[in-house]
PLY file of the C-alpha trace (Angstrom):
ply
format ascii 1.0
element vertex 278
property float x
property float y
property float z
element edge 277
property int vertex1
property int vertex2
end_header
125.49 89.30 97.96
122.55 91.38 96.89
124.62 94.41 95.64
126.54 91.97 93.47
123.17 90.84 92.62
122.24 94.12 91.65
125.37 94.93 90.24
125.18 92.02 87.63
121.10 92.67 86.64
121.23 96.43 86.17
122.85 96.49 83.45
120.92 93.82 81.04
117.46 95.69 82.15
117.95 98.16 79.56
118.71 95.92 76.59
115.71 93.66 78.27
113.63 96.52 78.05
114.34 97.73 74.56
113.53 93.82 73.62
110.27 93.96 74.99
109.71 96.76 73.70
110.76 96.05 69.74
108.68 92.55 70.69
105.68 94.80 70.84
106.42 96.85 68.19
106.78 94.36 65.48
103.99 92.66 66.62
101.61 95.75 66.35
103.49 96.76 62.99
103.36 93.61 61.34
105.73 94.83 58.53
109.15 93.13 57.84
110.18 95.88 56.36
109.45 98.56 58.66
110.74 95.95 61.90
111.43 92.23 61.46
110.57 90.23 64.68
113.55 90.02 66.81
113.71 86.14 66.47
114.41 86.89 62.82
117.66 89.35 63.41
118.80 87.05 66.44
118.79 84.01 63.94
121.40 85.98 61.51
123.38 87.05 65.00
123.50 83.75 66.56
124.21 82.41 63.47
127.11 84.12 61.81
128.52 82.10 59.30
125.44 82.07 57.10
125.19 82.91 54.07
123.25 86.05 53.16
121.84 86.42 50.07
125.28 85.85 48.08
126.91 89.25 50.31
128.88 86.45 52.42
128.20 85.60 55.80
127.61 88.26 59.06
131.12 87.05 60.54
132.66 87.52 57.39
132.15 90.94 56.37
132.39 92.18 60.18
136.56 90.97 59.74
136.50 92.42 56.75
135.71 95.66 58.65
137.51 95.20 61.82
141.11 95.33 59.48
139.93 97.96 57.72
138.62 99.65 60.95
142.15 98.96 62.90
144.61 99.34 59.94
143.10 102.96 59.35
142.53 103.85 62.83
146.48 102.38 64.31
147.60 104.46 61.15
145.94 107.65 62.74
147.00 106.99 66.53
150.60 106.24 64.80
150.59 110.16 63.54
148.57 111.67 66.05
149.92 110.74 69.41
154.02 111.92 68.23
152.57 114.78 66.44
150.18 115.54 69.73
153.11 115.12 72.18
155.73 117.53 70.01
153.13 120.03 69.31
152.29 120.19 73.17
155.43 120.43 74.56
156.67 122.89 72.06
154.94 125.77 71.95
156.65 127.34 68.14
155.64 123.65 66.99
151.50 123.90 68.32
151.92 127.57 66.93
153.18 126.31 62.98
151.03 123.39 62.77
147.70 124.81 65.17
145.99 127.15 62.67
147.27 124.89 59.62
145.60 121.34 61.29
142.26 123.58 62.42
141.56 124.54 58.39
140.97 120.85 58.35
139.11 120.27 61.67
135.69 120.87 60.45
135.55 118.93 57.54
133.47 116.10 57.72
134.87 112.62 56.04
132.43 112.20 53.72
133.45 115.47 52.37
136.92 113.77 51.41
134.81 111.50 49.25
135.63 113.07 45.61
138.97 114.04 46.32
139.40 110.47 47.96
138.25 108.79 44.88
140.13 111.18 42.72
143.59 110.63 44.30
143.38 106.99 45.25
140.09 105.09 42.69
140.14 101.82 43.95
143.93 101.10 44.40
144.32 98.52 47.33
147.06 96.93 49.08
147.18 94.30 45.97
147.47 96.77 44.08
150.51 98.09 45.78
152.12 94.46 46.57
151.56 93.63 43.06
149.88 90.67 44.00
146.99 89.72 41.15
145.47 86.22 41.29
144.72 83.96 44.22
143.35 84.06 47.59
145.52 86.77 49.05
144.19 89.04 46.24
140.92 88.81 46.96
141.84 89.97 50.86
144.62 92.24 50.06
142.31 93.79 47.09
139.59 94.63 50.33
141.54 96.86 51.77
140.97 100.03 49.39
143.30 102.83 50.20
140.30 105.59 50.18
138.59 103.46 52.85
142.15 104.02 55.10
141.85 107.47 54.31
138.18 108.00 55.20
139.03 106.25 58.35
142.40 107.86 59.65
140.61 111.17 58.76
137.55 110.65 61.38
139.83 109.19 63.85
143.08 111.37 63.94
141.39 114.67 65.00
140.05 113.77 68.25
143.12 111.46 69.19
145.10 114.58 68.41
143.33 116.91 70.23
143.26 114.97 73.74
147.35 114.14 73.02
147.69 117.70 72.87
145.82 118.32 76.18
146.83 115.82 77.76
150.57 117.09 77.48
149.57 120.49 78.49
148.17 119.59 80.83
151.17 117.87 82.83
152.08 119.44 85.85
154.92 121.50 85.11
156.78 120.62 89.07
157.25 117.27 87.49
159.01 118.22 84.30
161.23 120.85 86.40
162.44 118.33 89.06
162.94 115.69 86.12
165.54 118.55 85.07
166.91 119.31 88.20
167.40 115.30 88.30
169.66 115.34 85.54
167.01 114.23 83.23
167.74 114.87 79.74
164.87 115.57 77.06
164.35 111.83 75.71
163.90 111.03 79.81
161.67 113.42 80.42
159.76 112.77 77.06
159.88 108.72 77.73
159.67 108.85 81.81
157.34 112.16 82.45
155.48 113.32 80.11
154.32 110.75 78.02
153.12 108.68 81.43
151.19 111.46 83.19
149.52 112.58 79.44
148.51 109.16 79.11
144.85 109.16 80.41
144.06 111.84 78.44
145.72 110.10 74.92
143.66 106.47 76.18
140.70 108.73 76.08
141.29 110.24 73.12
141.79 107.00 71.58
138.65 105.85 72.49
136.55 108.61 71.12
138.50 108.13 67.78
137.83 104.46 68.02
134.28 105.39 67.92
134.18 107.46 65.11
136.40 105.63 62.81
133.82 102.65 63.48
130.60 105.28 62.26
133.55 106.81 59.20
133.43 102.78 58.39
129.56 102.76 57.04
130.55 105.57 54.60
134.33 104.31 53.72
132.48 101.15 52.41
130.07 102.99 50.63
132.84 103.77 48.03
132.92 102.32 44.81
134.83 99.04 44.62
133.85 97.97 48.11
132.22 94.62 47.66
132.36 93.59 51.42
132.24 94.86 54.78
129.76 95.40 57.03
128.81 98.65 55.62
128.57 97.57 52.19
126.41 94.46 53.90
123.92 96.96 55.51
124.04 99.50 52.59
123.31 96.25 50.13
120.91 95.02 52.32
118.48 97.74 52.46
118.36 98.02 48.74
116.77 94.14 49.16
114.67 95.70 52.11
116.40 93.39 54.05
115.66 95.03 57.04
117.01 92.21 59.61
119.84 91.96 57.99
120.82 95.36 58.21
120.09 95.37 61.68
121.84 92.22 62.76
124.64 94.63 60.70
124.53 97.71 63.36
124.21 95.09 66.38
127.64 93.52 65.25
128.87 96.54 64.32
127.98 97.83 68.54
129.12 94.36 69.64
132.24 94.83 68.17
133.25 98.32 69.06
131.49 98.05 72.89
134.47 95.07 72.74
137.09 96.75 71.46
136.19 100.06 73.67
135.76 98.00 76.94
139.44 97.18 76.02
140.69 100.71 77.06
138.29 100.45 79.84
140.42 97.90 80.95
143.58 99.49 80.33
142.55 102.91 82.13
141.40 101.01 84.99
143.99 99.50 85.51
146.89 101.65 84.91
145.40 105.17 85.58
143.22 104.57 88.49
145.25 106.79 90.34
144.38 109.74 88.48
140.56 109.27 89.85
141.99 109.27 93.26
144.13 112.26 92.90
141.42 113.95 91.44
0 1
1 2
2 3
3 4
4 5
5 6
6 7
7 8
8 9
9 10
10 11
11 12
12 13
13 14
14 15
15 16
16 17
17 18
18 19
19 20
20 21
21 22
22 23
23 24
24 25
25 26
26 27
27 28
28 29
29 30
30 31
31 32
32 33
33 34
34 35
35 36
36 37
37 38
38 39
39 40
40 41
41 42
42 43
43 44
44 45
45 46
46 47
47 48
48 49
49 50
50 51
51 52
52 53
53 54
54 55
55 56
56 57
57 58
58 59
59 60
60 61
61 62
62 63
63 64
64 65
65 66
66 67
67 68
68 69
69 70
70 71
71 72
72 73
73 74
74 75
75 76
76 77
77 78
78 79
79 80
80 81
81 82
82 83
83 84
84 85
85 86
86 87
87 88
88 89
89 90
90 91
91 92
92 93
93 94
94 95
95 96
96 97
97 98
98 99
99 100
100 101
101 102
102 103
103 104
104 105
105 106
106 107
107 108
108 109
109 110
110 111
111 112
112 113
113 114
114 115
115 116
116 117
117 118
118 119
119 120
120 121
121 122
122 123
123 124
124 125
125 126
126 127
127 128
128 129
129 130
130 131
131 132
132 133
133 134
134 135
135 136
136 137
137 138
138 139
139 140
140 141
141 142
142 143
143 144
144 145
145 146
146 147
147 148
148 149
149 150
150 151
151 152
152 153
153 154
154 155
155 156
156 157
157 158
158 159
159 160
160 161
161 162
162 163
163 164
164 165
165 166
166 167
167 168
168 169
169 170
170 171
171 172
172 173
173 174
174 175
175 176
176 177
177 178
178 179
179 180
180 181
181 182
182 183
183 184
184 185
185 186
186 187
187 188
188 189
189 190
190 191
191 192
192 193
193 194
194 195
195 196
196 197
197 198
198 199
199 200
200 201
201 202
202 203
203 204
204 205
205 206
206 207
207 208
208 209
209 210
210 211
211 212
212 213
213 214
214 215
215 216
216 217
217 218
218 219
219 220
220 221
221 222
222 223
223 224
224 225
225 226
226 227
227 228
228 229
229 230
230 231
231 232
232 233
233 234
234 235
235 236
236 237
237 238
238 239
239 240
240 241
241 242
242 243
243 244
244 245
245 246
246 247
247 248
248 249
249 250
250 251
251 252
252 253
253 254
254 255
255 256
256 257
257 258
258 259
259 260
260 261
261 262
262 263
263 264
264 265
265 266
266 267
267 268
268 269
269 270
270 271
271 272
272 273
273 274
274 275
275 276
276 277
């Protein structure tokens, strides 16, 4: 009973902390602008369907992220885990694509920026549906095609990278006897190779997750964004709004801790085993 007790307090003692702590601080500051009170960023949390200062409400613009968030980031897993798996198992493939993929590697996504805006301006998905008046313009016209971009760029490298070692990785007994089995290549592909890389690809997804969430702030710093939680926060501090903008990166923590504890789930429950074999 008491290490459940323990089990459940631990973990709020550091956010209970930090609350103290910013009580304190505001208090002794006594600028809104430098730190708003916490009572004042908790009333825009607990309240998310207000209105703020005409930029739509806190629940609002956070769904206007999250689609942008997982349309760009499933369109990065979508090229990165086949592309990871080929280029792993075949060894001519990781050699033509290796040095090609690593010119790209250290380019940061805000670097894309001009040649984002160049390529795409602010064509959306209305603009490619052809779709003009009405409500489902104004949420197909959201999704700008540069934000995608600026998104599956931060997020496909380091799903990539763990697909690739994750197949690499596999223990090479288990492909053999597939073959000895009578396994052909899709088998061994679908059946081997794919399960035991697995762990490695969740956890890959879950760094990309991560950083297509942090790519987010900058994708809706493009022109023609007129929502998100980005452009909320960026908006925001123009107004020195400072409790807005950080009711903005709570939400924006909330929702990726969510989304993250999601392949939490997943890994604990289907690849416990590879904890107890290791």
């Amino acid at each position: 009973m008491k290490t459940r007790a323990l089990s459940l307090t631990i973990p709020v003692m550091a956010p209970a902390l930090l609350a103290v702590v910013w009580i304190g601080l505001a208090s002794e500051i006594g600028n809104q602008v430098i730190l708003p009170g916490i009572e004042q960023v908790g009333h825009i949390v607990f309240n998310p369907t207000e209105d703020l200062i005409s930029m739509g409400s806190l629940a609002g613009n956070v769904l206007v992220s999250l689609v942008r968030v997982i349309m760009g980031y499933t369109l990065a897993a979508a090229v990165a885990i086949p592309l990871g798996v080929v280029m792993g198992y075949y060894g001519v493939v990781f050699k033509f694509f290796n040095g090609f993929l690593n010119l790209f590697r250290p380019i940061p996504p805000l670097a894309w920026v001009p040649l984002v805006m160049a390529w795409f301006g602010i064509s959306s998905l209305a603009t490619l549906s052809g779709v003009e008046t009405g409500q489902l313009y104004i949420y197909l016209d959201n999704i700008k095609f540069s934000m995608l971009f600026i998104i599956f760029i931060g997020a496909f490298y380091p799903i990539l990278t763990s697909t690739i070692h994750g197949v690499r990785n596999v223990n090479k007994t288990l492909i053999d006897s597939a073959r000895v089995l009578g396994a052909n290549e899709r088998q061994i592909f679908r059946k081997v190779l794919i399960p035991a890389a697995m762990p490695s690809i969740i956890t890959g997804m879950r760094i990309g997750l991560g950083i297509a969430w942090m790519c987010l702030v900058s994708a809706e710093m493009l022109p023609g964004s007129l929502s998100g939680i980005g452009y909320m926060i960026t908006h925001a501090f123009t107004l020195a709004s400072t409790d807005i903008v950080i009711a903005g990166m709570i939400s924006i923590g909330a929702v990726g801790a969510a989304m993250d504890a999601v392949f939490r789930h997943i890994e604990h429950k289907h690849f416990s085993w590879r904890r107890q074999a290791g």
